[in-house]
KETISE-184007 format. One record per residue: x, y, z of N, C-alpha, C in turn. Coordinates in nm, 4 decimals, padded with zeros to 6 digits, always signed. Example, Ala and Ser with C-alpha at 12.3 -4.5 7.8 and 13.67 -1.06 7.14 Angstrom:
residues 2
[[+01.3190, -00.5690, +00.7800], [+01.2300, -00.4500, +00.7800], [+01.3200, -00.3300, +00.7800]] [[+01.2850, -00.2250, +00.7080], [+01.3670, -00.1060, +00.7140], [+01.2900, +00.0030, +00.7870]] 
//
This chain:
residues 198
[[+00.0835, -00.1188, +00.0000], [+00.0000, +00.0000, +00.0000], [+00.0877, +00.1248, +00.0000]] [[+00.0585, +00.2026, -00.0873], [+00.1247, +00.3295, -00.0734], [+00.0965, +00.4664, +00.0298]] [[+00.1899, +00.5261, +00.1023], [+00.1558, +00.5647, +00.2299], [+00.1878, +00.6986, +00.2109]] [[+00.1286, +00.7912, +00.2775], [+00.1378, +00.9559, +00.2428], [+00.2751, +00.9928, +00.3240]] [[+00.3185, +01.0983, +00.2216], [+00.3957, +01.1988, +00.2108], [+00.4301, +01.2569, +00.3248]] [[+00.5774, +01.3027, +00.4098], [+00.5668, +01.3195, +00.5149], [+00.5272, +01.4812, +00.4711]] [[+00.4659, +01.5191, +00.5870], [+00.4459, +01.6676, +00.6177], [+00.5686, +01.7829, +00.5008]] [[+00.6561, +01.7132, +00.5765], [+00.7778, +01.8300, +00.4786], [+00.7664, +01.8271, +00.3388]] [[+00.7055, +01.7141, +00.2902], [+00.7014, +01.6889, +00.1594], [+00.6017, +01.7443, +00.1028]] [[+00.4783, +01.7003, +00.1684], [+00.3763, +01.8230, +00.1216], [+00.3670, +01.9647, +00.0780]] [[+00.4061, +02.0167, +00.2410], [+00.4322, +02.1745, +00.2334], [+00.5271, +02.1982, +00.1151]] [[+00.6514, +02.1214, +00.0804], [+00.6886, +02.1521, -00.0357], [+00.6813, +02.1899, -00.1825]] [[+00.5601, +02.0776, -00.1946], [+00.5205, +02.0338, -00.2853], [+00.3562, +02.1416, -00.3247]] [[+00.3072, +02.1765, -00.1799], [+00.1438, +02.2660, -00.1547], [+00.1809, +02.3683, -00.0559]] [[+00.1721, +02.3414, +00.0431], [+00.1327, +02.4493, +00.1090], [+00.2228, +02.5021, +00.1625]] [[+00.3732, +02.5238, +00.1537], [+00.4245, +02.6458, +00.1335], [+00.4926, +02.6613, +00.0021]] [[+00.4548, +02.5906, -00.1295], [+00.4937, +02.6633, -00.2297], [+00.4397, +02.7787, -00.2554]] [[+00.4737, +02.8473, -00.3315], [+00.4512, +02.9943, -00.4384], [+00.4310, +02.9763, -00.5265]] [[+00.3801, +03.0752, -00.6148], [+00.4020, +03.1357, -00.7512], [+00.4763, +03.2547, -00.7305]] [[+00.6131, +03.2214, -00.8263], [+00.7225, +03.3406, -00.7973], [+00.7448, +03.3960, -00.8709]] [[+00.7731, +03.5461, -00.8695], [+00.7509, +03.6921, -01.0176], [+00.9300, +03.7134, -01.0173]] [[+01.0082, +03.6829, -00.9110], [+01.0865, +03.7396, -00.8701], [+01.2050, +03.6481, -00.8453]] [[+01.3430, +03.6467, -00.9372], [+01.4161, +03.5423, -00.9721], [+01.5435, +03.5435, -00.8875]] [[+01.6302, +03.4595, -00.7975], [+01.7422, +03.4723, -00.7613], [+01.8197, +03.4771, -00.9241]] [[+01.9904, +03.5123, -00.9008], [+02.0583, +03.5144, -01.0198], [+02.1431, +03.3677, -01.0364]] [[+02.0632, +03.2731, -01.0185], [+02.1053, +03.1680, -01.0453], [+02.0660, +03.0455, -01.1384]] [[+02.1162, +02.9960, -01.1997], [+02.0969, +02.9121, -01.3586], [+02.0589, +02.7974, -01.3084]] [[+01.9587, +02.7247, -01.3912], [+01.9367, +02.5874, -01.3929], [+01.9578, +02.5184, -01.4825]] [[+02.0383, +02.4072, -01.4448], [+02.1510, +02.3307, -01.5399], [+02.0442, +02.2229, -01.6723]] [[+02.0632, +02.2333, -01.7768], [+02.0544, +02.1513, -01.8467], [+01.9832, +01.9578, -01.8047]] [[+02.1180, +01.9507, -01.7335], [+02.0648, +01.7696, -01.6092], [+01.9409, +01.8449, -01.5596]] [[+01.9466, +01.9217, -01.5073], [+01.8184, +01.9482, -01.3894], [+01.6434, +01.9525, -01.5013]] [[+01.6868, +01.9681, -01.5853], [+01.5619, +01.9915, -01.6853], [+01.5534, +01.8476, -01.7117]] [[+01.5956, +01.8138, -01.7818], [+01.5923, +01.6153, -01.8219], [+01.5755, +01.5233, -01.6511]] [[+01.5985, +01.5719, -01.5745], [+01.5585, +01.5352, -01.4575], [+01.4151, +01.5622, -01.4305]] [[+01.3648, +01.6624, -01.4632], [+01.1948, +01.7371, -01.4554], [+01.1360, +01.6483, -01.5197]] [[+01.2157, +01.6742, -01.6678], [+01.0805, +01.5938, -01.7585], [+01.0756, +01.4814, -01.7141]] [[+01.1887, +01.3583, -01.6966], [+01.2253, +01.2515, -01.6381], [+01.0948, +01.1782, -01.4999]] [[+01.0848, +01.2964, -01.4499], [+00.9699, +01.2461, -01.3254], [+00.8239, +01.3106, -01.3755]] [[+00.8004, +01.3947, -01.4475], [+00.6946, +01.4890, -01.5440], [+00.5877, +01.3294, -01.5900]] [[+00.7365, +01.3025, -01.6708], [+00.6163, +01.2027, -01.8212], [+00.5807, +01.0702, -01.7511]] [[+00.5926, +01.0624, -01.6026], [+00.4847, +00.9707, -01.5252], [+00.3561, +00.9464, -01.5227]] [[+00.2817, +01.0574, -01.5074], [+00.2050, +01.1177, -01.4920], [+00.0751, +01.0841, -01.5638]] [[+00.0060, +01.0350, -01.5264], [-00.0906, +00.9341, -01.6266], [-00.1897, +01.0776, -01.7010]] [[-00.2317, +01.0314, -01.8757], [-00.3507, +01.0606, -01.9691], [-00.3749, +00.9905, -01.9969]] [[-00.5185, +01.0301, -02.1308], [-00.5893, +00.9623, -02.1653], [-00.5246, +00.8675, -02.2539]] [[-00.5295, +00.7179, -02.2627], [-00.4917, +00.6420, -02.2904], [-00.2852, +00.6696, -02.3448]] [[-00.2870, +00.6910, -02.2238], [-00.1314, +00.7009, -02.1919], [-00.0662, +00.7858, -02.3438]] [[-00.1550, +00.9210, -02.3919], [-00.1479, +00.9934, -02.4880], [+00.0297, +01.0896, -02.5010]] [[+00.0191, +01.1214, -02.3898], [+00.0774, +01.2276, -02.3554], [+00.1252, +01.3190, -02.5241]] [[+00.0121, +01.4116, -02.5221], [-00.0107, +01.4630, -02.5601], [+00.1049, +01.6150, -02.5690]] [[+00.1562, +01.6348, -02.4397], [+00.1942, +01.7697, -02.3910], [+00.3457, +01.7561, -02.4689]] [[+00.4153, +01.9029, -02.5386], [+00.5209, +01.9111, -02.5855], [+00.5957, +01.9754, -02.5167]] [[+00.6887, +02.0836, -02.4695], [+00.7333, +02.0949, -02.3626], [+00.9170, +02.1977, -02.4204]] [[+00.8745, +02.3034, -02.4610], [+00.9751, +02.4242, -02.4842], [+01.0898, +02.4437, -02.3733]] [[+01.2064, +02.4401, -02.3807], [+01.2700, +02.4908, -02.2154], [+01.3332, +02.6383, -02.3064]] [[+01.3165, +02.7254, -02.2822], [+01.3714, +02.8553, -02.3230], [+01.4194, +02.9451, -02.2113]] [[+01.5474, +02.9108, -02.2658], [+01.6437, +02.9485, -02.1858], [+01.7562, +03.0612, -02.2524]] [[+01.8254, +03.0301, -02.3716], [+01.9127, +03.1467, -02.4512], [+01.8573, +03.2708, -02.4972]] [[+01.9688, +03.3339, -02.4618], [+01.8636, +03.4755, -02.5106], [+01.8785, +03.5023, -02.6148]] [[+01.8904, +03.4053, -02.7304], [+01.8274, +03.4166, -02.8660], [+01.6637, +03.3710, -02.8358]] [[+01.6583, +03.2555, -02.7769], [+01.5330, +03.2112, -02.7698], [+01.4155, +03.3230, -02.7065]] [[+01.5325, +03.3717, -02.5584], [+01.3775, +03.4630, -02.4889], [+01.3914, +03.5842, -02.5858]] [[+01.4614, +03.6230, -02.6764], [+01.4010, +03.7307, -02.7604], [+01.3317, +03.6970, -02.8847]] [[+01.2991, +03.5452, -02.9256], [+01.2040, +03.4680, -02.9761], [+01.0338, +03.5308, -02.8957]] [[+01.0525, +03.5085, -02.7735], [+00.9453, +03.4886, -02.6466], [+00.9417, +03.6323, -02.6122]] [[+00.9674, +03.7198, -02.6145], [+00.9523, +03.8553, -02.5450], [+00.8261, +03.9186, -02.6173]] [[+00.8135, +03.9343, -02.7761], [+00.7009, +03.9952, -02.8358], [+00.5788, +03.9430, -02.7822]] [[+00.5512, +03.8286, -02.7633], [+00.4740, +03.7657, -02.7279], [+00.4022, +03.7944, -02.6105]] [[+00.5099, +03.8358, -02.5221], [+00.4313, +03.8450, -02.3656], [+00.3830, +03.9460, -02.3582]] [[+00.2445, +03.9766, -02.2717], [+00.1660, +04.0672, -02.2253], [+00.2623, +04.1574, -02.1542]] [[+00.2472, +04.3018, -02.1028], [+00.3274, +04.3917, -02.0719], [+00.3902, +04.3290, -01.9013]] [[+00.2629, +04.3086, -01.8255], [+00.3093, +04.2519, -01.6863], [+00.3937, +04.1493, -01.6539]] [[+00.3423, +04.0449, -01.7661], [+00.4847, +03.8871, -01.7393], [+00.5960, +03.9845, -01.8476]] [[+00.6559, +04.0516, -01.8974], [+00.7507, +04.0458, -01.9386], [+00.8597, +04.0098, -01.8739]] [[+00.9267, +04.1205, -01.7765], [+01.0260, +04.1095, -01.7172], [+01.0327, +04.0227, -01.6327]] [[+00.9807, +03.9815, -01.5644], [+00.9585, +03.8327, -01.4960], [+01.0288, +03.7109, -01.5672]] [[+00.9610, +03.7146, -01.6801], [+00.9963, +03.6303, -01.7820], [+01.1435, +03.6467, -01.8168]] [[+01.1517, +03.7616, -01.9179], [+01.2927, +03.7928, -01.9206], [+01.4136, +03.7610, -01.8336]] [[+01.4002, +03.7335, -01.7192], [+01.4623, +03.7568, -01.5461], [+01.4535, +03.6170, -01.5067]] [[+01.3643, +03.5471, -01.5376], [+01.3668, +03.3936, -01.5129], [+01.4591, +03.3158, -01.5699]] [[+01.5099, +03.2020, -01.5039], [+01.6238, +03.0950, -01.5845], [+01.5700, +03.0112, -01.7252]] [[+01.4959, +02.9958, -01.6661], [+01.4067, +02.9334, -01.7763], [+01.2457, +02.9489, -01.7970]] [[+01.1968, +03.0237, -01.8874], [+01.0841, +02.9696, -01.9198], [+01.0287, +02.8432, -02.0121]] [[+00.9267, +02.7400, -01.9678], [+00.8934, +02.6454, -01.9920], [+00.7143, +02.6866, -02.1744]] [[+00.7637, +02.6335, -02.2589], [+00.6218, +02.6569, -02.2930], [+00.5847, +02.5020, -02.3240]] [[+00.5075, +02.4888, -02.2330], [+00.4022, +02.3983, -02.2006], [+00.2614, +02.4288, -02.3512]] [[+00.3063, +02.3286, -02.4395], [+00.2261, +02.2829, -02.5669], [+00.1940, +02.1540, -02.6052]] [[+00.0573, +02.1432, -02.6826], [+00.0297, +02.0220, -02.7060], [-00.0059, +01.9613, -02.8543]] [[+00.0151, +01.8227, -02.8709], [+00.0004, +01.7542, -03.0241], [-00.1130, +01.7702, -03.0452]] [[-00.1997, +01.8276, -03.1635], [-00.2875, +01.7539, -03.2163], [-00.2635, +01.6379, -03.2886]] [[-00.1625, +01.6253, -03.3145], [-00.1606, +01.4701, -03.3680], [-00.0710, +01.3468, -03.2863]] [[-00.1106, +01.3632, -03.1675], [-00.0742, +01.3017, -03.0388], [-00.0815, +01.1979, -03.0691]] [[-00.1900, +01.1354, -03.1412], [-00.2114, +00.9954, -03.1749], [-00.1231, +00.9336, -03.2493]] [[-00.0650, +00.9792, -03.3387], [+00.0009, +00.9058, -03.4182], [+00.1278, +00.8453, -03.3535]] [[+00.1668, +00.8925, -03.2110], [+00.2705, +00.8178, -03.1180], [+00.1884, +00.7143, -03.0212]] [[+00.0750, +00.7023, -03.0642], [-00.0133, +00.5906, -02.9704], [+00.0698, +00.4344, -02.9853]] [[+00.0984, +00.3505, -03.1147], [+00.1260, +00.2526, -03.1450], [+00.2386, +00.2403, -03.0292]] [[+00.3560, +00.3336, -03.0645], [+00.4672, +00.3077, -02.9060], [+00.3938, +00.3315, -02.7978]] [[+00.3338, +00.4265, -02.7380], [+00.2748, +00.4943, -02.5979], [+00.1437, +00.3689, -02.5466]] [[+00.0788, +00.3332, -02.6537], [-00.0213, +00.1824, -02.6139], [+00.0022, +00.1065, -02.6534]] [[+00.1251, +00.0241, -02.6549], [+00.1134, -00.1193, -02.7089], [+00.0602, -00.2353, -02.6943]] [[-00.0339, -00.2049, -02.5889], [-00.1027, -00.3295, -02.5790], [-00.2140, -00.3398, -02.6351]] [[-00.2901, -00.2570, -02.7291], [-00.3683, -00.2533, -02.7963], [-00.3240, -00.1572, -02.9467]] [[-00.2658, -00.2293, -03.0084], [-00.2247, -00.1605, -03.1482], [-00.3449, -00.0856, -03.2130]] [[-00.4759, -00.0831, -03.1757], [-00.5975, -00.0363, -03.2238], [-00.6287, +00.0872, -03.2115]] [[-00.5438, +00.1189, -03.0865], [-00.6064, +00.2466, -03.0418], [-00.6089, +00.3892, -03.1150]] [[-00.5012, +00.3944, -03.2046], [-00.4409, +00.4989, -03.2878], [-00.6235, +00.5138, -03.3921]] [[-00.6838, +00.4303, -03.4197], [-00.7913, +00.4078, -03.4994], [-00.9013, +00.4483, -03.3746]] [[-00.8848, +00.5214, -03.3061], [-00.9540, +00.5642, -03.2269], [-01.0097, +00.7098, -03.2598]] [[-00.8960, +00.7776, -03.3000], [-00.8802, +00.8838, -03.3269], [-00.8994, +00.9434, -03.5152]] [[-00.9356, +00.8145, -03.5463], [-00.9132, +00.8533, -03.7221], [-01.0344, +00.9666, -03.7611]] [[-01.1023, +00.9387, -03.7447], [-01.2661, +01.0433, -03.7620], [-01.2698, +01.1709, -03.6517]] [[-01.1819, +01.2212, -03.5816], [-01.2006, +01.2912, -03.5011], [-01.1424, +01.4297, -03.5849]] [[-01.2318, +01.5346, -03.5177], [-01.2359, +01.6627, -03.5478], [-01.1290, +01.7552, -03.5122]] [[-01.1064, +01.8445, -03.5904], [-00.9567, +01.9229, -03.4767], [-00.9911, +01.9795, -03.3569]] [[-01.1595, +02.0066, -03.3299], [-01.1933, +02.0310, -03.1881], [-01.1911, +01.9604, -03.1011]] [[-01.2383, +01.8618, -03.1483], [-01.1799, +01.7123, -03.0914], [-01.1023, +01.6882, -03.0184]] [[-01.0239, +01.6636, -03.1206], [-00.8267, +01.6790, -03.0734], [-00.7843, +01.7865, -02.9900]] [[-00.8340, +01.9369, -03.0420], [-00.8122, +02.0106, -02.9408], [-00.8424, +02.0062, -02.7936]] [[-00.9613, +01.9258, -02.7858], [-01.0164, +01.9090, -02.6378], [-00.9558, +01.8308, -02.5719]] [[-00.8856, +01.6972, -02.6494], [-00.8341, +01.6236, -02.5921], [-00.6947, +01.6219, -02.5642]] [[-00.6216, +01.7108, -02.6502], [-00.4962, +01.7430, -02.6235], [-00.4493, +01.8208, -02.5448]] [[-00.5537, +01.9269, -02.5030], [-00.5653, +02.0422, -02.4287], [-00.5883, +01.9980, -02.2613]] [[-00.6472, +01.8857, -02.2523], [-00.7197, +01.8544, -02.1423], [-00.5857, +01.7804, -02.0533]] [[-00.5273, +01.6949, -02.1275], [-00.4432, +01.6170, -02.0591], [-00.2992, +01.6804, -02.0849]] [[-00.2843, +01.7674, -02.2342], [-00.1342, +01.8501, -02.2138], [-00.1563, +01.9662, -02.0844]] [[-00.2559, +02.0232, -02.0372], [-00.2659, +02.0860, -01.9428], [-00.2404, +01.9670, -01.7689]] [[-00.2565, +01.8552, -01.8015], [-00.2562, +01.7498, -01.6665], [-00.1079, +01.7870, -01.6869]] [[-00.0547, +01.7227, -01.7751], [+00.1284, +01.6762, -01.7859], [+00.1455, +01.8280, -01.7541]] [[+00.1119, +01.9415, -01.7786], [+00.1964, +02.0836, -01.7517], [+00.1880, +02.1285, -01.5785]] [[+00.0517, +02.0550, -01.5276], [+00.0901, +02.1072, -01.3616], [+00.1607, +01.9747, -01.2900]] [[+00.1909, +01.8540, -01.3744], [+00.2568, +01.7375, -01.3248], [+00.4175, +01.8285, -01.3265]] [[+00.4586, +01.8783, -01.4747], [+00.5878, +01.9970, -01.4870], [+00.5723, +02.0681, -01.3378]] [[+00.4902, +02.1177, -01.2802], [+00.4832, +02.2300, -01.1789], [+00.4973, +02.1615, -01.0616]] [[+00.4255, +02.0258, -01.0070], [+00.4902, +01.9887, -00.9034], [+00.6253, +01.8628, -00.9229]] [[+00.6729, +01.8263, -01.0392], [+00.8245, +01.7479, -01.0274], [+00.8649, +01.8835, -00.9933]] [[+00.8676, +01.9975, -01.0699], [+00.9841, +02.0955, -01.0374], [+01.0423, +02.1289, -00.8598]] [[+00.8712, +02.1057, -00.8087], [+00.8384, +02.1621, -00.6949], [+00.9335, +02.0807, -00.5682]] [[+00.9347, +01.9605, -00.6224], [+00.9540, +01.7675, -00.5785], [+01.1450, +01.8196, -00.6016]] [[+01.1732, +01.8799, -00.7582], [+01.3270, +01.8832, -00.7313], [+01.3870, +02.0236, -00.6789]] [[+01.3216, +02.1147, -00.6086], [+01.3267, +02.2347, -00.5294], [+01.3589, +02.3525, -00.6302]] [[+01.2792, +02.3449, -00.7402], [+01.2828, +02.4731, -00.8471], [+01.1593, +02.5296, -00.7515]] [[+01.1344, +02.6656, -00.8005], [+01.0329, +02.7483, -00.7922], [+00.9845, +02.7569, -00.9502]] [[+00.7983, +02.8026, -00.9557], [+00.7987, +02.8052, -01.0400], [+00.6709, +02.9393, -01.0820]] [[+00.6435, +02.9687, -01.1762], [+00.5284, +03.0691, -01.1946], [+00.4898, +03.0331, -01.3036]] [[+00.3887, +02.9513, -01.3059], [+00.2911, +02.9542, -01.4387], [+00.2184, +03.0726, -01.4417]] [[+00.1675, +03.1063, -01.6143], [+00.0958, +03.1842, -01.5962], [+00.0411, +03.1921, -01.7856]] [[-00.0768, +03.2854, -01.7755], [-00.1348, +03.3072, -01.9233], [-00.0791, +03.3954, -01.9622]] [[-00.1240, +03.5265, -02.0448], [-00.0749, +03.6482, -02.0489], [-00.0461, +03.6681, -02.1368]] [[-00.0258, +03.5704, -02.2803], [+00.1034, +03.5524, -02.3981], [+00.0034, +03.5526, -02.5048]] [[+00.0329, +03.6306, -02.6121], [+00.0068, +03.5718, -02.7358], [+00.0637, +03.4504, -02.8063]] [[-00.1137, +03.3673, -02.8139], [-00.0491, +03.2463, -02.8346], [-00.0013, +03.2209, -02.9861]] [[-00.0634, +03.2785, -03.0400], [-00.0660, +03.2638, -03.1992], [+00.0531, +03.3061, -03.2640]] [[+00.1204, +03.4278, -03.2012], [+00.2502, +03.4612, -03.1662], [+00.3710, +03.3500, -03.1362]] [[+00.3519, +03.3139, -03.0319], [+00.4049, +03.1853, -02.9894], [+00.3940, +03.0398, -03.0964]] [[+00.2976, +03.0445, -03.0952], [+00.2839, +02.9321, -03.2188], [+00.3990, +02.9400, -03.3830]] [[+00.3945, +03.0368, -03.3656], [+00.4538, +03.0991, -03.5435], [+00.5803, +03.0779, -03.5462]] [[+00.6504, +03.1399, -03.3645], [+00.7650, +03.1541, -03.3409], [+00.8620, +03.0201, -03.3358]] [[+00.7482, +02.9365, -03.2612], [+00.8307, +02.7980, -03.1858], [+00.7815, +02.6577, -03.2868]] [[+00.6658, +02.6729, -03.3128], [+00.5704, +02.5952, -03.3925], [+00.5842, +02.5772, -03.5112]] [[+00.6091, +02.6711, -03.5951], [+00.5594, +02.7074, -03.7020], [+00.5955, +02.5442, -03.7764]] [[+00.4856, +02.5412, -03.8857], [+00.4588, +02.3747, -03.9815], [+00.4682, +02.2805, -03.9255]] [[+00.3965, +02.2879, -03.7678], [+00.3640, +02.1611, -03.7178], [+00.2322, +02.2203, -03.6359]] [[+00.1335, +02.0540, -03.5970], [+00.0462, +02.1142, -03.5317], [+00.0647, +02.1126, -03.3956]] [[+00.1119, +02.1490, -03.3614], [+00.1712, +02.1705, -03.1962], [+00.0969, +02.3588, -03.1582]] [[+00.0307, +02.3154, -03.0366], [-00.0179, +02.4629, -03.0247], [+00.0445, +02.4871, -02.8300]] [[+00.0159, +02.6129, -02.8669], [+00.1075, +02.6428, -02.6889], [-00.0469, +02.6591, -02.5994]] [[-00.0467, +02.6352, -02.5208], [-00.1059, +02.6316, -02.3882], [-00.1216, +02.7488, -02.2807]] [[+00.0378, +02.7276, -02.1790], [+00.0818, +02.8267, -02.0843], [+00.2100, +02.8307, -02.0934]] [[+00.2456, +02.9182, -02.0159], [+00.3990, +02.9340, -02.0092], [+00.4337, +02.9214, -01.8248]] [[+00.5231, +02.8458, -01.7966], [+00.6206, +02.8526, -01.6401], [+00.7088, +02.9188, -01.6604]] [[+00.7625, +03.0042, -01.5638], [+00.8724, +03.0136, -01.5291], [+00.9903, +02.9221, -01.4446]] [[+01.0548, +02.8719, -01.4320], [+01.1414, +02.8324, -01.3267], [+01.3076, +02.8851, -01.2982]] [[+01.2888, +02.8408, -01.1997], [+01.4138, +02.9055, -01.1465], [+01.4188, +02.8591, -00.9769]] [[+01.4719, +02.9575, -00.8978], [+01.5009, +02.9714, -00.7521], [+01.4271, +03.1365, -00.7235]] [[+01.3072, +03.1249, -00.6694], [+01.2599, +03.2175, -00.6734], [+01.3216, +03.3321, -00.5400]] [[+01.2995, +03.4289, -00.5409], [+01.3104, +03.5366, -00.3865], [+01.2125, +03.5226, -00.3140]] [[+01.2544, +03.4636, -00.2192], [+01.1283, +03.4517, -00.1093], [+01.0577, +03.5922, -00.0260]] [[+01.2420, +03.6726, -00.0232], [+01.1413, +03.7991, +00.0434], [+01.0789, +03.9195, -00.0459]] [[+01.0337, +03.8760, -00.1560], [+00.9615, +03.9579, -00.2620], [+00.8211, +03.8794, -00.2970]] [[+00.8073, +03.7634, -00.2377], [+00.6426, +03.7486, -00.2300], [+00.5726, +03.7929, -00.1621]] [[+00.4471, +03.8377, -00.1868], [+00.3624, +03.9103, -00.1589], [+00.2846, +03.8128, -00.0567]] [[+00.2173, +03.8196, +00.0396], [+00.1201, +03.7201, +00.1307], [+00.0148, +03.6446, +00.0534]] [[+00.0672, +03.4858, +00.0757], [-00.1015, +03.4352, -00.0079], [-00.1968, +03.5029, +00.0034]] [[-00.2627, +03.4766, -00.1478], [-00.3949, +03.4985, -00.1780], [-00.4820, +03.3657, -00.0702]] [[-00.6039, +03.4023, -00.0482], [-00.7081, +03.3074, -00.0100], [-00.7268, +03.2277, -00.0954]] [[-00.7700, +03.0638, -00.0754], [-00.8222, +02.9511, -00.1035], [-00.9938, +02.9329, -00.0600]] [[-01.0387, +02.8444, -00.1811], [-01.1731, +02.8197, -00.1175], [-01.1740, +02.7325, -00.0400]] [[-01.2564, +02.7177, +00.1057], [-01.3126, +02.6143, +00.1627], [-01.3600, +02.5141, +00.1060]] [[-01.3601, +02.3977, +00.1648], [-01.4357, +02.2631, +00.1188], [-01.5144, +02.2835, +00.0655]] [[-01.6437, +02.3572, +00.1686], [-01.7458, +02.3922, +00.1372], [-01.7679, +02.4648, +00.0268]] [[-01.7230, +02.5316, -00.0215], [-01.7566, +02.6609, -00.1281], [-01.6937, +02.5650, -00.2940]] [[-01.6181, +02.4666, -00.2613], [-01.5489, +02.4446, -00.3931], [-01.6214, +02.3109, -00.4017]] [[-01.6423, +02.2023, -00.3079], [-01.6404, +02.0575, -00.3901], [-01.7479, +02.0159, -00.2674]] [[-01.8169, +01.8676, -00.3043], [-01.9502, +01.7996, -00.2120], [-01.8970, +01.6708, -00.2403]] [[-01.8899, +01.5891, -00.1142], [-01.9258, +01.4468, -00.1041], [-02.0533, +01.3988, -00.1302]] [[-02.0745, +01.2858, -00.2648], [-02.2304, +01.2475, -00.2277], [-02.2248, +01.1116, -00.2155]] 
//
């Protein structure tokens, strides 16, 4: 039987992480990323799709790829971060089904008649699972991290994408965040107000 997490691990992992705007000046190594994804692509979808593609932009050829893109508020954040992550997904996810399900070679024929909304829903649904699975491995190997919206995606798409169907999602930041430049949590909903046992 698998047995819960000690306390320290939690708080690590929930309740005293952050979302951090605000970057120490320190780099995250190359290993440390292949280590992320490494514990990331665990992370169960729909029929073990994994759908999610997964940008590490880090050179500043790349973040001046990524700068037009961002809304005025994530810029410098962004800019200032070690790495930003863009968290994107396949529409044609399926066609890696035959390796990803082998125990049913059929499954790829699952997907033959499906619509690009379709696909979008379904790629979207579970590349968004694998992108907050990205948010707590990072959390698990003591990165800080700041997801966030804010970006032109279509922008993004042209830049990183372009002649494939791969579309972007969100963007993380990671790094080693400043602890004494966060601001006091925001409030959480109660049990009550968010979810019901029936």
């Amino acid at each position: 039987m698998t047995e819960s997490l000690p306390p320290d691990a939690l708080d690590q992992l929930f309740r005293n992480a952050r979302t951090h705007n605000v970057w120490l000046d320190r780099p995250v190594g190359d290993e440390l990323l292949h280590e992320l994804y490494e514990l990331l692509k665990f992370g169960p979808t729909t029929s073990n799709s994994c759908p999610a593609r997964f940008v590490f932009v880090k050179s500043p050829e790349a973040k001046a790829k990524l700068g037009p893109a961002l809304d005025q508020g994530n810029y410098a954040k962004t800019m200032a971060a070690p790495v930003t992550v863009i968290v994107a997904y396949d529409l044609d996810f399926f066609e890696k089904l035959p390796q990803l399900f082998p125990h049913n070679l059929a499954a790829k024929g699952w997907f033959d008649n499906k619509s690009d909304a379709d696909l979008t829903t379904i790629g979207l649904r579970n590349g968004s699972l694998q992108g907050a699975y990205l948010i707590l491995a990072a959390r698990a190997l003591g990165l800080d991290c700041g997801p966030m919206s804010g970006f032109d995606n279509a922008l993004v798409d042209s830049e990183f994408f372009a002649g494939t169907r791969i579309r972007s999602n969100f963007l993380v930041n990671l790094g080693y965040g400043d602890l004494e430049k966060l601001f006091p949590r925001s409030p959480r909903l109660a049990f009550d107000e968010a979810a019901r046992i029936l």
